[in-house]
C-alpha positions in Angstrom: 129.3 -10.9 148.4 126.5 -8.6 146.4 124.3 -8.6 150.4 124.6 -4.5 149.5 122.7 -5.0 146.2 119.8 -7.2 147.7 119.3 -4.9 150.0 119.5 -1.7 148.0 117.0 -4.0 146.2 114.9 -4.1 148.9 114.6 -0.7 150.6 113.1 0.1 146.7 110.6 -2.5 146.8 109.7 -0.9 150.1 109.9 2.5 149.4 107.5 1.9 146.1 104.8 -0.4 148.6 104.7 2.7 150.6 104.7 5.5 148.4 101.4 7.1 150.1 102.0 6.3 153.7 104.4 8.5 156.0 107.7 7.3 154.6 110.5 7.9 156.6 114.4 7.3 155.4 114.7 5.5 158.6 112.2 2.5 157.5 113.7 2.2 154.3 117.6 2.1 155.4 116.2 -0.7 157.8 115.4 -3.0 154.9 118.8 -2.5 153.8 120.6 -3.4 156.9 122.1 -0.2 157.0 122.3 3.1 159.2 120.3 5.8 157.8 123.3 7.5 157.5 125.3 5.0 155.0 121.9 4.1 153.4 121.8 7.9 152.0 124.9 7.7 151.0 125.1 4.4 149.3 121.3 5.2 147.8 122.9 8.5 146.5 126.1 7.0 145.0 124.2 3.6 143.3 121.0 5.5 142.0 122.0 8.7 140.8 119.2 10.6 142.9 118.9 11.1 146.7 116.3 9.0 148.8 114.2 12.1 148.9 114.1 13.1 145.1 113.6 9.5 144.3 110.5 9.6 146.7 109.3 12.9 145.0 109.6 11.6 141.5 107.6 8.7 142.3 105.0 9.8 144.0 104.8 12.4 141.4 104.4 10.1 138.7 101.7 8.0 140.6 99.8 11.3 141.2 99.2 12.3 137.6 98.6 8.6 136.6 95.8 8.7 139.2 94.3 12.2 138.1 94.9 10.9 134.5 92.2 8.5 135.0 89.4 10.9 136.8 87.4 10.7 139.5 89.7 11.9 141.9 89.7 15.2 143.9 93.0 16.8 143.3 93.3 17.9 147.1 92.9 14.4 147.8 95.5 13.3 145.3 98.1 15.9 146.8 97.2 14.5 150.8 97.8 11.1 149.7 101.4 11.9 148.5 102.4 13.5 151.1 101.6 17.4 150.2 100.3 19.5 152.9 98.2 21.9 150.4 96.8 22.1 146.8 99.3 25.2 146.1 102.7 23.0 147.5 101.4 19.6 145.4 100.0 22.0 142.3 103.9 23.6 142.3 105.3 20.2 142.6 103.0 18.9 139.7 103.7 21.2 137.5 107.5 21.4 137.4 107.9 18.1 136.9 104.7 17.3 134.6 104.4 20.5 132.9 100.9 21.0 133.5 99.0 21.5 136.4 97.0 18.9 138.6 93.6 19.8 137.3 94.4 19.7 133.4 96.4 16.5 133.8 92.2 15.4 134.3 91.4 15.8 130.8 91.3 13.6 128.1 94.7 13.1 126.1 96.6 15.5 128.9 100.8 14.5 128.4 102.4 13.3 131.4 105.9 12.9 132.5 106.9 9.3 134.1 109.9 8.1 136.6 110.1 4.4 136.7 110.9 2.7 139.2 114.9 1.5 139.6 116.1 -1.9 139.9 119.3 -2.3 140.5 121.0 -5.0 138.6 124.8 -5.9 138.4 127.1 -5.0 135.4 130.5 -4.9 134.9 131.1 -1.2 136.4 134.7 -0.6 138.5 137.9 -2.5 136.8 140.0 0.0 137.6 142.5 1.5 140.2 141.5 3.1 143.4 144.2 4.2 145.7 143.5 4.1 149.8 145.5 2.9 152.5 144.1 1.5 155.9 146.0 3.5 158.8 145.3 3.2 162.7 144.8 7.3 164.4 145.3 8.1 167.5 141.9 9.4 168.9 141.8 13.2 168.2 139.6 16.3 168.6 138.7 18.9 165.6 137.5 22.4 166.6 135.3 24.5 163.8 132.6 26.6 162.6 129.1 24.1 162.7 125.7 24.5 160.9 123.2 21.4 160.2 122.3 20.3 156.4 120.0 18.3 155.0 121.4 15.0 153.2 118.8 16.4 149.8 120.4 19.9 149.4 123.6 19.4 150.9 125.7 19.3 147.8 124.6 22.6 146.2 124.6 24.5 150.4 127.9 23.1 151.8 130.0 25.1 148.5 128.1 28.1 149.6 128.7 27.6 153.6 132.5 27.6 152.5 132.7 30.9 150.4 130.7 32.3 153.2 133.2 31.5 155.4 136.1 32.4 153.5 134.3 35.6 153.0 134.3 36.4 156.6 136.5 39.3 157.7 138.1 37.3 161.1 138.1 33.1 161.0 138.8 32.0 163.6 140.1 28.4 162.2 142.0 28.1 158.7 139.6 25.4 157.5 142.2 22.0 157.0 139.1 20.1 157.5 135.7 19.4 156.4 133.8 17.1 159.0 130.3 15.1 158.0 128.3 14.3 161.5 125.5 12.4 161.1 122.4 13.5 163.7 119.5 11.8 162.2 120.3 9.6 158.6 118.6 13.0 157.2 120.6 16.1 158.6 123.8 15.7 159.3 126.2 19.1 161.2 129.3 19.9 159.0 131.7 21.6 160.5 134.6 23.8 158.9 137.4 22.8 161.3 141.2 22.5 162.6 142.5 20.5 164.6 141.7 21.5 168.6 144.6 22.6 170.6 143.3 22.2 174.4 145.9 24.5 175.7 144.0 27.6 174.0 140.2 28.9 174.2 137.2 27.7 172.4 136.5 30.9 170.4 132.7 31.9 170.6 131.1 30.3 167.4 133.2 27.5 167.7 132.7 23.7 168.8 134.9 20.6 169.3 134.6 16.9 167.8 136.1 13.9 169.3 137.1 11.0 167.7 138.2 7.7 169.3 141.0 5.7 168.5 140.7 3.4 165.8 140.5 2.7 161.9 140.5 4.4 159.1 140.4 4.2 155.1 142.4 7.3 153.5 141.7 7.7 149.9 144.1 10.2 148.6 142.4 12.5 145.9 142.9 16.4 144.3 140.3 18.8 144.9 139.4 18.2 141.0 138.5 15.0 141.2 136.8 14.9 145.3 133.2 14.2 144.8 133.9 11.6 141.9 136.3 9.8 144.7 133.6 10.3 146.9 131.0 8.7 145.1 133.4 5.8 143.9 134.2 4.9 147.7 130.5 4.8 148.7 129.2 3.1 145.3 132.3 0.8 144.2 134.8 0.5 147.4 133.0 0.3 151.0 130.2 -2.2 149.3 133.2 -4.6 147.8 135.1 -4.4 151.0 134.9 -8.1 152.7 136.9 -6.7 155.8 135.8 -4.2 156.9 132.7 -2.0 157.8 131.5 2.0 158.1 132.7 2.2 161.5 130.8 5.8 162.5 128.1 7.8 160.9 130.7 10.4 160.0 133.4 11.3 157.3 136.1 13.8 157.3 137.8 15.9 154.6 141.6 17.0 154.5 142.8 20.1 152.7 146.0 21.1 152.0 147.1 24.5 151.1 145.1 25.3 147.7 148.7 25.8 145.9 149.3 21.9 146.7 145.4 20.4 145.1 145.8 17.6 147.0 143.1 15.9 149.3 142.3 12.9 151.1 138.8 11.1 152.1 138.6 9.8 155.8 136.4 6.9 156.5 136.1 5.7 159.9 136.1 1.4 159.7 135.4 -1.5 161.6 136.4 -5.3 161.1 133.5 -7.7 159.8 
């Protein structure tokens, strides 16, 4: 029943082995059992912190630890944890340590620290969480695309929309929000409608099929949409005994902004 924890479990204990090697999201979700794709997404929702910034904060605590105990070259330090230059890692240092690289050498020099996470169980959820399981028809979505990176996503997608909404002609009203996976780190979100084959592809514009099949619908207003998003990756999807993340994808539905109502699509597949 808790597979999702042990493996969470292990993708840390492999990301902290492998702090100063070439650590890729990829490696990690495959210790987890996962697609790169849910693994972000289940990391995200369990953790508090995205693969990436957990990756940052630990390397950056092991960084000043090392120069805290002297004897070691501060370009060094920055190459071994992944930092291309001294002026990248010296940036890096000192937001999150308060000091730079080279005073962190001397004697006494106050550090910042981010442990490392274990995740145990506790008596989180106990409450209601409306979804329904409904079969679709297989369908196609037409919209306005542009890739995202799983790290920044959350602050860049808002900005994307009032962009958007901005824009003098649209040329679709924007019922949907669709998450594509490409890599387990970037994923194309598209501002879409649904695709009506009789008419033209306006330039700008692409289309996105989906197949027949299953799909969990977890109704929500547009209040309370990222907290029902975070409970369905965190509490629901790693509870579920039937089913499965069917596709590395996720849709959005908006209804008119007079109505605040919303619903979550996950595609599904039978264990």
């Amino acid at each position: 029943m808790f597979n999702w924890i042990d493996g969470l479990q292990k993708a840390l204990a492999y990301i902290e082995a492998h702090l100063a090697d070439d650590l890729q999201t990829e490696d990690a979700a495959r210790q987890a059992c996962v697609s790169p794709y849910h693994f972000q997404r289940l990391f995200g929702a369990v953790c508090g912190v995205t693969v990436g910034e957990y990756i940052r904060l630990r390397r950056l605590t092991l960084a000043g630890e090392e120069l805290s105990r002297g004897g070691s070259k501060v370009i060094d330090v920055a190459l071994k944890y992944g930092y291309d230059s001294p002026d990248s890692f010296a940036r890096a240092f000192s937001r999150f340590h308060g000091i730079s690289p080279s005073a962190a050498r001397e004697p006494g020099a106050k550090l910042n620290a981010f442990s490392p996470l274990r995740i145990t169980l506790s008596t989180e959820g106990g409450h209601t969480m409306e979804y329904r399981i409904v079969e679709k028809q297989a369908f196609t979505l037409m919209g306005v695309g542009r890739m995202f990176n799983n790290e920044t996503s959350y602050q860049e997608i808002p900005l994307f929309w009032q962009e958007y909404l901005a824009r003098s002609e649209r040329p679709v009203c924007g019922m949907f929000g669709v998450c594509l996976d490409e890599n387990g780190r970037d994923f194309k979100y598209l501002i879409a409608d649904p695709y009506k084959p009789w008419e033209d592809i306006p330039a700008g514009c692409e289309t996105a099929f989906f197949p027949a099949g299953t799909w969990a619908v977890f109704p929500c207003t547009m209040d309370t949409l990222q907290d029902t998003n975070t409970r369905m990756w965190k509490e629901w999807l790693p509870a579920c005994k039937e089913y499965r993340l069917g596709r590395n994808c996720n849709l959005e539905l908006y209804a008119p902004p007079e109505e605040n109502y919303a619903e979550i699509w996950l595609p599904l597949r039978k264990v």
